[in-house]
C-alpha positions as CSV (number, residue, x, y, z in Angstrom):
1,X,20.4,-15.7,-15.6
2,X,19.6,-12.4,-14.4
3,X,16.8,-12.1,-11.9
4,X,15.2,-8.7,-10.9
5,X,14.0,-9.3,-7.5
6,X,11.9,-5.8,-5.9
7,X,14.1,-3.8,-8.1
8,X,17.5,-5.1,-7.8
9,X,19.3,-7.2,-10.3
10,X,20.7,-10.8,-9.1
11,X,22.5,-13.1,-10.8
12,X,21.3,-16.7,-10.3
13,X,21.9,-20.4,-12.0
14,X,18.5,-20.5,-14.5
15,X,19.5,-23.5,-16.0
16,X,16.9,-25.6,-14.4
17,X,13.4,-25.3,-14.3
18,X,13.9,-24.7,-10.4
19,X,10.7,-23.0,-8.7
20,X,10.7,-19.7,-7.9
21,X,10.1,-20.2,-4.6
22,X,13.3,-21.5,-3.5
23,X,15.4,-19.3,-5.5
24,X,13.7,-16.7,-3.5
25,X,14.1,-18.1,-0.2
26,X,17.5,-20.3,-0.1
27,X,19.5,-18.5,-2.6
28,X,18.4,-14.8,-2.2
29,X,17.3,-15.1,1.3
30,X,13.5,-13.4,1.0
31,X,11.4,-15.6,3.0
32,X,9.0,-13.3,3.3
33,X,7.3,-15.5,0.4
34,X,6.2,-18.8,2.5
35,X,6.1,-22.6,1.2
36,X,2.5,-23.9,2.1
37,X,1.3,-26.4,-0.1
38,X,3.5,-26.6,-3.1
39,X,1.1,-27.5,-5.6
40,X,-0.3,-23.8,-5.8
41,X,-3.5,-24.6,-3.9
42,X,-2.5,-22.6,-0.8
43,X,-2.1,-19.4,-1.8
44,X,1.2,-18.4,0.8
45,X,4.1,-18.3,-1.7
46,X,2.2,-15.0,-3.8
47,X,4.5,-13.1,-5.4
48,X,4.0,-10.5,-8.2
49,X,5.1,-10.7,-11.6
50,X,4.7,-7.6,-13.8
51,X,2.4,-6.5,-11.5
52,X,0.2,-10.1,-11.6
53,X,-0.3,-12.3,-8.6
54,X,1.5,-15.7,-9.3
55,X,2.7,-18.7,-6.9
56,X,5.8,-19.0,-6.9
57,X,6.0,-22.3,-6.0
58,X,4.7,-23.4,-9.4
59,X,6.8,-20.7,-11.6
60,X,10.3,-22.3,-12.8
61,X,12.7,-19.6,-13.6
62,X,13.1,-20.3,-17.0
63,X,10.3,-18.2,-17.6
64,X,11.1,-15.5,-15.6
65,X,13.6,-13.8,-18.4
66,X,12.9,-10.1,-18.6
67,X,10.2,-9.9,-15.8
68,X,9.7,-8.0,-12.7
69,X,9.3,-10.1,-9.7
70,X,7.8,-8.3,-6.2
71,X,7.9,-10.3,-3.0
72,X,6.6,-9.3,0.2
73,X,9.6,-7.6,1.3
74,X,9.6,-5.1,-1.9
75,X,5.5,-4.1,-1.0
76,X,6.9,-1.3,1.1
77,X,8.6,1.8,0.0
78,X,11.6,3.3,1.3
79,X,11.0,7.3,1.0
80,X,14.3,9.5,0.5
81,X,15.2,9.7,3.6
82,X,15.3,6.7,4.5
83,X,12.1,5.8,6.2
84,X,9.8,2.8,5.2
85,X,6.8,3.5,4.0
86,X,4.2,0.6,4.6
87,X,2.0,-0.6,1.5
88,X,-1.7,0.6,2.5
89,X,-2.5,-3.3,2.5
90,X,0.3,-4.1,5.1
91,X,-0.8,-1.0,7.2
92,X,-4.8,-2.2,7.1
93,X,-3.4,-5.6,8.0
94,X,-1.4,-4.3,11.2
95,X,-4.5,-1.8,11.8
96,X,-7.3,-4.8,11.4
97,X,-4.5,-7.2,13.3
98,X,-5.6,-9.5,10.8
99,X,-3.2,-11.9,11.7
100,X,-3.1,-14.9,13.9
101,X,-0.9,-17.9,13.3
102,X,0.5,-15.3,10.1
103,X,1.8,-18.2,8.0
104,X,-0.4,-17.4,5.1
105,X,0.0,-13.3,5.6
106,X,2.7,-12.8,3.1
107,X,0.5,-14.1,0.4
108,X,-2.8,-12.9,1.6
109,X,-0.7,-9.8,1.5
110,X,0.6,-9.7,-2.1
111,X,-2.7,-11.5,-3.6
112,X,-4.2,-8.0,-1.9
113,X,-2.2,-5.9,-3.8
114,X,-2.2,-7.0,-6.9
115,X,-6.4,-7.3,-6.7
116,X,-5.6,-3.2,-5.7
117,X,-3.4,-2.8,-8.6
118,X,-5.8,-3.9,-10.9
119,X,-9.3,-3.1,-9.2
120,X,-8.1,0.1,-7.0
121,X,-12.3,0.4,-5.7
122,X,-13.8,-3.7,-5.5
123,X,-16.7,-4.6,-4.7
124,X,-16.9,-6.8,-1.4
125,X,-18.0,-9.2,-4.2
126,X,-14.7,-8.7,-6.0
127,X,-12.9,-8.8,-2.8
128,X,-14.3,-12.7,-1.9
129,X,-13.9,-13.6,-5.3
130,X,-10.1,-12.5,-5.9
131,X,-9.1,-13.8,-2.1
132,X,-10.8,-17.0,-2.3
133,X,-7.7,-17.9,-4.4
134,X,-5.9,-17.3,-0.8
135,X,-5.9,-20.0,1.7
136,X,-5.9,-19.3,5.8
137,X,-5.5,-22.5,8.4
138,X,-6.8,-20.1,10.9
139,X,-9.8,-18.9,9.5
140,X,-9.4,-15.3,9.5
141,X,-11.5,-14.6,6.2
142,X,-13.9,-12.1,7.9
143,X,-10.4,-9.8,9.0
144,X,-8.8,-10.3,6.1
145,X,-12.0,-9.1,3.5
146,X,-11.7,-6.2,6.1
147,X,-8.4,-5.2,5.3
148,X,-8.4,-5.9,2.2
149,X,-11.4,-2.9,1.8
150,X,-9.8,-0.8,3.9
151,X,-6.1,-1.1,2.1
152,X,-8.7,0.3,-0.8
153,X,-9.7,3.3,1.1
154,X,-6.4,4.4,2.1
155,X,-4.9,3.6,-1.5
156,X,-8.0,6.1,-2.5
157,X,-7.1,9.2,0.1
């Protein structure tokens, strides 16, 4: 089946109902999108879907036919000549250094951006409520709430 991963086209066995996840990681080799829980409690394999925040460790690829799939490594634009420019929720991250031990980043990350997408101006009420879906071992809640509003602001200038 054909798979289109951050814009490009792959070609990848669908005939299972083999999670997301490790198509992603073992076969395409984007492990940007983490394996936390796998039971989609946890929050770190977040990917996007047309443009909606899904786990990946719970989405088989047979229903993936036709979709758009964004991982962490497609949040970032490459501008024309060639430079990378950073999604304003990865440069709030960096700026807040939200991170600590990182492992639940990635989907912190893209959980973020699709909240953005959707909301571009939340509420700090909206912010809780759409992260809480997000887990972090290390506790960094207050940070990433912090990022997360200012990823809004610089999405706004």
């Amino acid at each position: 089946m054909k798979l289109s991963v951050n814009g490009q086209q792959y070609e990848v066995d669908g005939s299972s109902d083999r999670p997301l996840l490790w198509v992603l990681r073992d076969e395409l080799g984007l492990t940007g999108t983490k394996f936390g829980c796998g039971v989609g409690i946890c929050g770190s394999c977040t990917v996007h879907i047309d443009g909606a925040a899904a786990r990946a460790c719970l989405t088989p690829l047979s229903s993936l036919a036709g979709k758009q799939i964004r991982t962490l490594e497609g949040l970032a634009e490459t501008n024309p000549d060639g430079s990378i420019k950073l999604h304003p929720v990865q440069e709030a991250f960096i700026e807040l250094q939200v991170h600590q031990c990182g492992y639940c980043m990635s989907g912190q990350m893209m959980q973020a951006a699709a909240l953005l997408a959707e909301n571009p101006h939340p509420s700090e009420e909206e912010i809780v409520t759409a992260m809480d879906r997000n887990l972090c071992r290390c506790g960094a809640y207050p940070r990433i709430r912090a990022a997360v509003a200012l990823a809004a602001e610089k999405a706004g200038v």
